[in-house]
N, C-alpha and C positions, 0 to 999 in steps of 0.2 A: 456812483451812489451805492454803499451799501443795502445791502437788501431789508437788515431792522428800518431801513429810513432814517438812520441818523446824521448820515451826510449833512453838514452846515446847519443843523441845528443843534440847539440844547436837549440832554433828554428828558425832558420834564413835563408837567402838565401846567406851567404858569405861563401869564401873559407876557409877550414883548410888543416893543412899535414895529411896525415895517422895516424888512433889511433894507429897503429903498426909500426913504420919505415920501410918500404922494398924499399928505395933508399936513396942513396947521394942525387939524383936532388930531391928538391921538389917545386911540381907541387901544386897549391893553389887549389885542389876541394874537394869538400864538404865530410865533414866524413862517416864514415862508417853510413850506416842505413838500415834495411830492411824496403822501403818506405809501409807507407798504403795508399791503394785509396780510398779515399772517396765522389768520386762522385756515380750517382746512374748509373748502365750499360745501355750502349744503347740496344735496343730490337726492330732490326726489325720486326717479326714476333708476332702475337698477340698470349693469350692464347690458340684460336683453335687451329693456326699453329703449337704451340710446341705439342701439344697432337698429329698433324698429322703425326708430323716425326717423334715422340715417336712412334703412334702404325705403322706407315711404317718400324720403324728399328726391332718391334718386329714381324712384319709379315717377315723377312727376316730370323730373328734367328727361327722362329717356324716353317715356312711353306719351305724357299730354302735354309736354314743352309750356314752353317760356315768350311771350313773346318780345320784341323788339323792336320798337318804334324809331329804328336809327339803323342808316342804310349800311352807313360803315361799320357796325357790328353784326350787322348779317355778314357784310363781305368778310370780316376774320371769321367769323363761325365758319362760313365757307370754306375760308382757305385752311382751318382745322381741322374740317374732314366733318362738320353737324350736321346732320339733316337738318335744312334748312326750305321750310314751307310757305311762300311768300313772308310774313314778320314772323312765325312760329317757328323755334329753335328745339330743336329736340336732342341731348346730348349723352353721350354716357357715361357711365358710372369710370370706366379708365379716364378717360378725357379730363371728366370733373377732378379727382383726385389727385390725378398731376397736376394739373395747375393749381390746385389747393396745396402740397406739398411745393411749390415754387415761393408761394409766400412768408414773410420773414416771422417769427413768433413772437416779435416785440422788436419795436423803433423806438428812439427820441426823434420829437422835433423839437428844433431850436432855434427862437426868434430872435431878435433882433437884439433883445438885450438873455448875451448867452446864460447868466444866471438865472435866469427862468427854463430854461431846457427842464423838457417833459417825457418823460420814457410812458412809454406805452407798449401794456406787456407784464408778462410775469403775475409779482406781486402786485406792480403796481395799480394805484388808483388815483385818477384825475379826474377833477370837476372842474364844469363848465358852465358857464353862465344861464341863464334863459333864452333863450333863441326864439326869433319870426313870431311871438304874438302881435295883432294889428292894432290890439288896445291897450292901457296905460288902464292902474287904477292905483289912488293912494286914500287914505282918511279925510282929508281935506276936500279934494277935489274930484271924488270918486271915479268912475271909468270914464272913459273921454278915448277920442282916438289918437293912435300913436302919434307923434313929432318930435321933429328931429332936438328940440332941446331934452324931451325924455331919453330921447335916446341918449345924447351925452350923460344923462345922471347917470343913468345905467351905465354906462362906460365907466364913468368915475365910481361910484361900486365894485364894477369887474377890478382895476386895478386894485381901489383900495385894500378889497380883502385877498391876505394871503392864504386862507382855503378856496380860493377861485383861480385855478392853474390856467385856463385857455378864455381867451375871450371869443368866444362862439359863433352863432349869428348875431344879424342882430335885433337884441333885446326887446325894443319895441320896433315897427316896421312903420318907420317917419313918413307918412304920406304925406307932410308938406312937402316934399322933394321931391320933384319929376324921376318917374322911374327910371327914365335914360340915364341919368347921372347919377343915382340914390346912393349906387354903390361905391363911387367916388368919392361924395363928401360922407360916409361914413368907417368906409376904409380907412381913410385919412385922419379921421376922429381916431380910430381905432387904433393904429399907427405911432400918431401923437399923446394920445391920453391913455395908451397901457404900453406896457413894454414884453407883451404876453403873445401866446402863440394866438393865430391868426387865421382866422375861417376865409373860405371864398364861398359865396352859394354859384351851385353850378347850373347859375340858371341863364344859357346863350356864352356863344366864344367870347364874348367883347367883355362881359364880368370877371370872366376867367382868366382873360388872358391879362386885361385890367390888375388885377389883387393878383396873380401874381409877379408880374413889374414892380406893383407898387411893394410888394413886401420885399423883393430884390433892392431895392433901391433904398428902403427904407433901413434895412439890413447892413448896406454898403457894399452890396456882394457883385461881382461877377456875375454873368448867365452859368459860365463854368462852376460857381461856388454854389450857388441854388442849385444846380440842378445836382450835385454831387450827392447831397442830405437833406432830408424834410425840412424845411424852414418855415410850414405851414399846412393845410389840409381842406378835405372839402366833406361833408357828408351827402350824401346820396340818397334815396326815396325809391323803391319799385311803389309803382301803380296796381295796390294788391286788389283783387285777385290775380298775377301770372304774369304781367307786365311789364315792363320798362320803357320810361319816355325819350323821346331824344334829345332834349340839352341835358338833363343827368348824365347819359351815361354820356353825350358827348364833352360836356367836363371833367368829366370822372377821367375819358379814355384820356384829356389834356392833360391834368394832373398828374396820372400815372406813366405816363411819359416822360415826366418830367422829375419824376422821381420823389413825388408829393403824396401825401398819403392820402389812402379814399376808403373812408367806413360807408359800408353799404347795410342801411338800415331798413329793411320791408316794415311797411305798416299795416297789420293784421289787425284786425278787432274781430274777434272769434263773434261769430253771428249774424255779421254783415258783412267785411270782405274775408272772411277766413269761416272755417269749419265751425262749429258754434261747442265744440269739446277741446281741450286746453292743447293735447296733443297733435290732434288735425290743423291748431293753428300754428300751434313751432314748426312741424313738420312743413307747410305752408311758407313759412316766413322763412325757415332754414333752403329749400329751395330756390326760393328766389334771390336770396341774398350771395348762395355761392353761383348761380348764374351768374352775374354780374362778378363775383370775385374769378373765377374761370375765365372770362371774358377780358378783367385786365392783367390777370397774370399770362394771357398770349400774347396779348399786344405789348407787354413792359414787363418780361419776366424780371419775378423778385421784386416789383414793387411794392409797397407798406400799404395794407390795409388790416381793415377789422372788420368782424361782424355787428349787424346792431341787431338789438330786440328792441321791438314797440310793439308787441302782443300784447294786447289787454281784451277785455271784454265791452262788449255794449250791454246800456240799458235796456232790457227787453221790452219796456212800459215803451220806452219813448223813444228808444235806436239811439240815444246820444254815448257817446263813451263814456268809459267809467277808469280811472286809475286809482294805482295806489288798493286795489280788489287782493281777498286771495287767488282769484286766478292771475291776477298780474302779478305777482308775488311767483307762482309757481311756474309761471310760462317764462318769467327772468330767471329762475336758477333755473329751470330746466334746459334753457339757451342757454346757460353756462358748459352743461356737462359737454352740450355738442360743440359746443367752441375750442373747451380744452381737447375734445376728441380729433377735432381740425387740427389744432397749435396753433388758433389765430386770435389774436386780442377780440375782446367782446366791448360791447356799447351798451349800457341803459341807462334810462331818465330817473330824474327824481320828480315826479310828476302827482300829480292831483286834479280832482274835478271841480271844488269847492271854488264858489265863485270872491271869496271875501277870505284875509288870512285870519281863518278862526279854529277853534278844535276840529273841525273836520278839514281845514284844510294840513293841521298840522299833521295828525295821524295817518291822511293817505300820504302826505309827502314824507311821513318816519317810514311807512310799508314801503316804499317805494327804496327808498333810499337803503335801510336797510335789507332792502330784497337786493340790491347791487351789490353790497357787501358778502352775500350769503354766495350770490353766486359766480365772485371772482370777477366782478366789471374792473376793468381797466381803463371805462371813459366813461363820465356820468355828467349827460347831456340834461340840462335844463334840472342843474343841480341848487338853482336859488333862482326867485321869481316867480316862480311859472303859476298861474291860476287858470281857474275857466277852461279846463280841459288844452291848455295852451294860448288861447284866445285872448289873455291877460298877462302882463306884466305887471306888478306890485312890490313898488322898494322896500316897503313893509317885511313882505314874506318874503327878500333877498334877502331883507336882515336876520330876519326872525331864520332861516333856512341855515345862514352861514354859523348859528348857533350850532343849529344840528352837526354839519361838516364839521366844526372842531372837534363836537362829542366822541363822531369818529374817528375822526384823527387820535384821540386821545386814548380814543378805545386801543387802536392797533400798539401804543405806544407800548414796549416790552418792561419798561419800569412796573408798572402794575404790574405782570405777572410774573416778576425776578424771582426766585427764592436764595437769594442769595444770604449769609450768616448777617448782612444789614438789613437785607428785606423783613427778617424773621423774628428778627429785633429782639432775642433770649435775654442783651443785657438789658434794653428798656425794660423786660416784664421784670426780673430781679429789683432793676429802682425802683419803678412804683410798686413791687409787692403788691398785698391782698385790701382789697379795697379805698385804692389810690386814685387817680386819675393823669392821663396822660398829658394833660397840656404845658406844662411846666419844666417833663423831664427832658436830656439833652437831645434824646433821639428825636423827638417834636420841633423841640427851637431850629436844630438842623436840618428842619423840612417842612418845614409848615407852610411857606410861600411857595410851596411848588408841588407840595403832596398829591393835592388834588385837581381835579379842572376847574379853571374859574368863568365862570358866566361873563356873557358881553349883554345881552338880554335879559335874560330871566333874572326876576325879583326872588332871591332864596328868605328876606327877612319874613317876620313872623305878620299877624295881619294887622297887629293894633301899630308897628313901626310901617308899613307899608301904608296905611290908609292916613297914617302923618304925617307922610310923604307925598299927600294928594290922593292917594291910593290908581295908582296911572298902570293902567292895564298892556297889555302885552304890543302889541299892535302900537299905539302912542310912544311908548319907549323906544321903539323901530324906528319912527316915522322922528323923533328928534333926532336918533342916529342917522339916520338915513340923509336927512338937513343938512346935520355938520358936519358930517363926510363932504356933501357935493362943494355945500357953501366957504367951506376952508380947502380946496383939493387944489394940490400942486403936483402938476404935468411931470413923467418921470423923464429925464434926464434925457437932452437927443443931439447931436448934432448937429449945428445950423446948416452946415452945407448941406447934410442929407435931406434935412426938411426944406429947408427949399428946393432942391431939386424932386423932392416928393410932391409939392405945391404948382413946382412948374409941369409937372407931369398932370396933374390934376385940372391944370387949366389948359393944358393941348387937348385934353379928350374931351373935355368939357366943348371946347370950339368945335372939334371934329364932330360932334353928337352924342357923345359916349357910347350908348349900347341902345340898338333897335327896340321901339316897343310896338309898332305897327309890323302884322303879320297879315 
């Protein structure tokens, strides 16, 4: 894939259908691409700074450690040579740095259908779905708790849209489904109804080991061919403050064994579990996240991971989180600089606090997003969906969201910024001369279907054509897109023999019990 991002697509800003059909409706947005940015990142904080937080997060690992709710990563810290104080890891500044220098500076993973391969890295930028909210809310039938048919819409969304690179966790968290199994019949949704890269939550071996068989199988691969290249991923969580639990890391440590990639995301909220100043909380959140990246690059040097930020601030009235803030804004580019200072890909959300998709959910979830862009993200989690501080799923604001991600996309595209003797257009201005107008002459007719971006949402007409149109506000227009996406959607493309040896796989674990929920 070239680095403009032009690879298998047009370069242009007009709509096409899906390179893969997955509906009857179709909706005119732009094709599949895994966008590259090519602006240069914002950087608040100057060289000192990053060297500051740098030796602050390594005075944390060396001098108040880390600690470790998982016996088999005390025993490698051990055998690394850490001071190791019943769960409290304490490491140093050599130690950490080599095994940060073992990690690769950008992977693809590549699932099942290899025209979706995703690099991670560099330039690039990938979005991902909304992930693990436990409720569901649309116009209609407002919040409700998550089930497993929302969950399928959501699915059918993820594929649909071609600015949604990975299909994530998942979307809404179906509690009609016994947890033992949950992951089972949603893997397997996930499997059959995208054709997209593929989360495991690393929550217990029997999930993990689960998702990834099933994405082996589903694939058609070998254990030899999985384990060779990423063909899926897992994201990770420290227990902030200083933390880590043990089914994260002990799936993280499966994964990376296995040659699957593992973004290690600390969740700081500066005020509550992190420092309450924007600094003490990356500095916070950048220590605990290369503890855990140290930890699997011993145990599987060179395996694919990334950093995440989810630094943001609380409400101080009421302790609840706040996204899409300028300190969430400043604590994501400034986790940029220390990332590029690593060479390790970065992680951030497009997230919001707003309980309903309306102007304030739009504006935190434009800071948010655009703070990814600023500071060089290369994976942007809960990039459509997300409401309620995460708490919500809402098709509406997937829709209304996957608006934004084209904007994006469109922004990065290098045609707008060509100056090339067509871009410049000297003959158009000679045809129209002094007080013409451009829509008639050749240079226009030769570009007018592609000139610009064209909306999937937004209403551009003026307000007397809009209101005699019903005048149907923002949110409503989602919410019929959103309908005829699910209610026309056709499954992409699989092999019979795989899927049913995917379905037979699904029903041996199912008999066996799938995975423990009594501890």
């Amino acid at each position: 894939m070239a680095e403009d991002g032009s690879t298998r697509r047009k370069r242009h800003g007009g709509r096409t259908g899906n390179a893969r059909r997955t509906s009857s409706f179709q909706l005119d947005q732009m094709p599949w691409r895994v966008p590259f940015n090519p602006d240069p990142p914002v950087e608040p904080v100057d060289t000192e700074g990053v060297q500051a937080i740098h030796k602050g997060a390594m005075h944390i690992l060396s001098e108040i450690g880390i600690e470790f709710l998982n016996d088999e990563a005390l025993a490698l810290f051990r055998q690394a040579g850490c001071r190791v104080d019943g769960q409290s890891v304490r490491m140093d500044e050599d130690f950490v740095m080599e095994m940060v220098r073992r990690a690769p500076a950008s992977f693809t993973i590549t699932p099942r259908n290899p025209d979706r391969a995703v690099p991670i890295g560099g330039g690039y930028m990938a979005f991902v779905n909304v992930s693990s909210p436990p409720s569901s809310w649309d116009i209609h039938r407002g919040k409700r708790s998550g089930d497993f048919e929302t969950f399928r819409d959501f699915m059918k969304l993820t594929q649909f849209f071609n600015c949604i690179h990975i299909a994530g966790g998942y979307p809404v968290e179906p509690v009609d489904i016994h947890p033992s199994v949950r992951h089972l019949d949603c893997v397997y949704e996930k499997l059959t109804l995208t054709d997209k890269v593929c989360h495991a939550y690393s929550l217990g071996r029997e999930r993990v080991e689960d998702v990834m068989e099933m994405v082996r199988i589903a694939g058609g691969l070998t254990d030899a061919e999985f384990d060779a290249a990423p063909r899926m991923y897992t994201n990770i969580n420290s227990v902030s403050p200083l933390k880590h639990d043990f089914p994260m890391i002990d799936g993280a440590l499966r994964l990376a064994r296995r040659g699957q990639p593992v973004v290690v995301t600390p969740f700081t909220l500066a005020g509550a579990m992190a420092p309450v100043t924007m600094a003490g909380a990356v500095t916070l959140s950048i220590a605990e996240g290369l503890a855990a990246i140290a930890l699997l690059q011993y145990a599987a040097p060179g395996c694919p991971v990334a950093i995440g930020t989810f630094t943001s601030n609380v409400d101080m009235r009421s302790g609840a989180p706040a996204f899409g803030t300028p300190e969430y804004m400043r604590a994501t580019q400034i986790t940029g600089q220390l990332a590029r200072f690593y060479d390790i890909p970065l992680r951030s959300s497009g997230v919001c606090t707003a309980n309903v998709p309306d102007g304030q959910a739009v504006w935190e979830t434009s800071n948010s997003l655009w703070a990814a862009v600023q500071s060089g993200s290369n994976l942007v989690y809960h990039a459509a969906g997300w409401l309620e501080g995460g708490l919500i799923a809402s098709p509406e604001k997937f829709v209304m969201d996957c608006e934004v991600l084209q904007m994006i996309q469109r922004y990065f595209d290098p045609v707008i910024t060509a100056t090339t003797p067509e871009a410049i257009a000297l003959s158009a201005v000679a045809e129209v001369g002094a007080g013409g107008h451009y829509f008639g002459c050749q240079h226009t007719q030769d570009r007018y279907t592609t000139a610009f971006y064209n909306p999937i949402v937004s209403d551009w007409r003026n307000y007397e054509a809009w209101g005699a149109d019903g005048a149907v506000q923002t949110p409503e227009r989602a919410h019929k897109i959103y309908r005829a996406i699910v209610d026309n959607f056709e499954a992409p493309p699989m092999d019979e023999g795989l899927r049913e040896k995917l379905a037979d796989f699904v029903s041996r674990r199912k008999a066996e019990g799938g995975a423990p929920t009594d501890f």
